[in-house]
Phi, psi and omega in degrees: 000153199232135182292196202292293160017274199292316169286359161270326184280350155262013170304158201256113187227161197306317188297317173292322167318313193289263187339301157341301195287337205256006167255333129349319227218013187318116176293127182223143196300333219264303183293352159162101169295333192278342178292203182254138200262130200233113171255051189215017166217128184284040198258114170273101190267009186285009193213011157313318186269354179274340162260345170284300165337323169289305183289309178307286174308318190285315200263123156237147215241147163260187175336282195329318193308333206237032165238181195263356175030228186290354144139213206279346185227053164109124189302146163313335192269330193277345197269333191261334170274006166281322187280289196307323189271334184264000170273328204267310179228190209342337191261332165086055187267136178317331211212113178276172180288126191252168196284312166306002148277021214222126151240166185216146166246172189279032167124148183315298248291299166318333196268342164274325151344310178279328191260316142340321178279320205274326205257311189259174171256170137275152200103338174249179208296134179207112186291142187207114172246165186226159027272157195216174196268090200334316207274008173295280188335314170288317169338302187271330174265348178300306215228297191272027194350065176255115191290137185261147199264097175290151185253103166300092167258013148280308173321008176277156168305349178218098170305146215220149206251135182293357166258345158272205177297320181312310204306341186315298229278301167329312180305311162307313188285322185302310188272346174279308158324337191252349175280327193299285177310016169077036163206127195318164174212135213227315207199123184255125188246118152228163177277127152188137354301157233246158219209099004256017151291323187069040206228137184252108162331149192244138199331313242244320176287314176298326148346299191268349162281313171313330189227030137296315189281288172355291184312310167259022186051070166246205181235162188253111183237124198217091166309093184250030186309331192256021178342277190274052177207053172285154175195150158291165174207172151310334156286331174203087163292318148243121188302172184252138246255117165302127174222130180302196190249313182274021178307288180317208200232111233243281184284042159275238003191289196209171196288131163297322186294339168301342222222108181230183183228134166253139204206176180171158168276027182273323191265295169282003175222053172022031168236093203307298212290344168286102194265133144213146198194117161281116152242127189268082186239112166257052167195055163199044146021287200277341148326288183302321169280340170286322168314300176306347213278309193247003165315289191348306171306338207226022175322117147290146204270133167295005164290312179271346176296314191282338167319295173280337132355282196268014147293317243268309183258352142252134195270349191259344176291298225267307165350322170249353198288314183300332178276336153301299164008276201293325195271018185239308174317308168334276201308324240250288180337299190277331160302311167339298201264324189297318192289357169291298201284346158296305198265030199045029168302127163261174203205117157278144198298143151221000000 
């Protein structure tokens, strides 16, 4: 017999249904052409052989690599070359950032799974608007049984786009309905740039998010895994300019230790498998030791710590990647959209 827990997290629903058959069954032009091509996974493969290439020359490990080394969240080199690199590019933190502000788990999925546990009882609240990027959802509910309070922004009397100022004004009605109904909202997540718009929130909205989670003291999480991975398109020849959460002047707004950021290598260095995924909060200690208190489950491996190491820290790699990234996003976007627009598809632009 299995407790209850565990036989609520196999229960069999069309989304483990859909995904199952479409990761089973993968198309490849040489070797089975008949499979299936699945656009329900955010998985980016344009820059694979340029990061198996890195690693494969670049990593090598030593003794220590085969210890328990700096403990559960991460090599002490990886937490400071994460703070350095996120000092450096798209997110721009107003404070820069220090290697005690950096935990790093065995992947984002893990590090909201640990701020789910840590942040919430079970049974209370994680503000979630959708449509969203499904894996938030098991994130908070599998292990921590925390309910994601979802937010509808077709249903208003005016449908409403999840990244503008209206939507703010959802959220609120979405968390004063879900304290009525006798459960609590602990933490408002949002994706940004947002996940599956493909949209960068715009300052004067991440604004107003602040001081909504101000208003109500919850905490604020804001998933910036695609940072560096803006591109023009024919639909938006200029995208609109990524701005972290942490940019801002925070507590002019709200209490800072409220306020976390999240990063990982799955999205801007294609690498789904490599799990490793960062949390960033720079005034909240003890948030970071309750992390650390249950990180053990969620060891990230000194293989992969050290993988992203040494991208992390060439400076003559990364100098060039990103702008292949993006101009490989491009390319990749308008193929896309023209065979959409062959066969009458329609699409939202992103």
């Amino acid at each position: 017999m299995l407790s209850q827990r565990a036989l609520s997290n196999i229960q069999p629903n069309d989304i483990k249904s859909i995904m199952g058959r479409g990761s089973s069954n993968v198309y490849d032009m040489h070797t089975n052409p008949s499979g299936i091509v699945s656009l329900g996974v955010a998985e980016n493969r344009l820059m694979h052989d340029e990061i198996a290439s890195h690693i494969n020359s670049h990593l090598s490990i030593t003794k220590r690599s085969l210890t328990y080394g700096d403990g559960s969240v991460g090599s002490d080199q990886l937490r400071q070359s994460i703070a350095s690199f996120m000092n450096n590019t798209a997110f721009r933190p107003r404070k820069p950032l220090e290697l005690k502000q950096v935990t790093v788990l065995a992947g984002v999925s893990s590090v909201i799974d640990c701020l789910a546990f840590c942040l919430c009882e079970s049974g209370e609240g994680i503000l979630l608007g959708r449509p969203t990027y499904v894996g938030f959802i098991s994130d908070m509910v599998n292990r921590a049984g925390v309910k994601p309070v979802l937010v509808d922004f077709e249903r208003q009397l005016k449908p409403t786009h999840p990244t503008s100022l209206e939507a703010v004004k959802c959220y609120e009605d979405a968390l004063v309905q879900s304290i009525q109904n006798g459960t609590p909202v602990r933490a408002l997540l949002l994706c940004h740039p947002h996940n599956p718009f493909g949209v960068c929130y715009e300052p004067h909205v991440l604004e107003a998010y602040l001081k909504l989670c101000a208003k109500y003291k919850i905490h604020l999480i804001s998933d910036e895994v695609y940072a560096n991975s803006i591109f023009a398109s024919t639909d938006f020849p200029t995208p609109p300019t990524f701005t972290s959460i942490l940019t801002f002047d925070i507590e002019k707004y709200i209490d800072l230790s409220l306020v976390h950021c999240l990063y990982g290598m799955s999205k801007d260095f294609c690498s789904n498998g490599i799990r490793l995924g960062a949390f960033v909060s720079q005034a909240n200690p003890e948030l970071h030791a309750a992390i650390r208190a249950v990180s053990k489950f969620a060891w990230p491996s000194s293989l992969a710590d050290t993988a992203w190491c040494g991208i992390l820290n060439d400076t003559d790699f990364l100098s060039t990647y990103f702008h292949t990234l993006t101009k490989r996003l491009s390319a990749a976007y308008e193929h896309c959209i023209t065979l959409l627009k062959q066969h009458d598809i329609p699409y939202v632009p992103a």
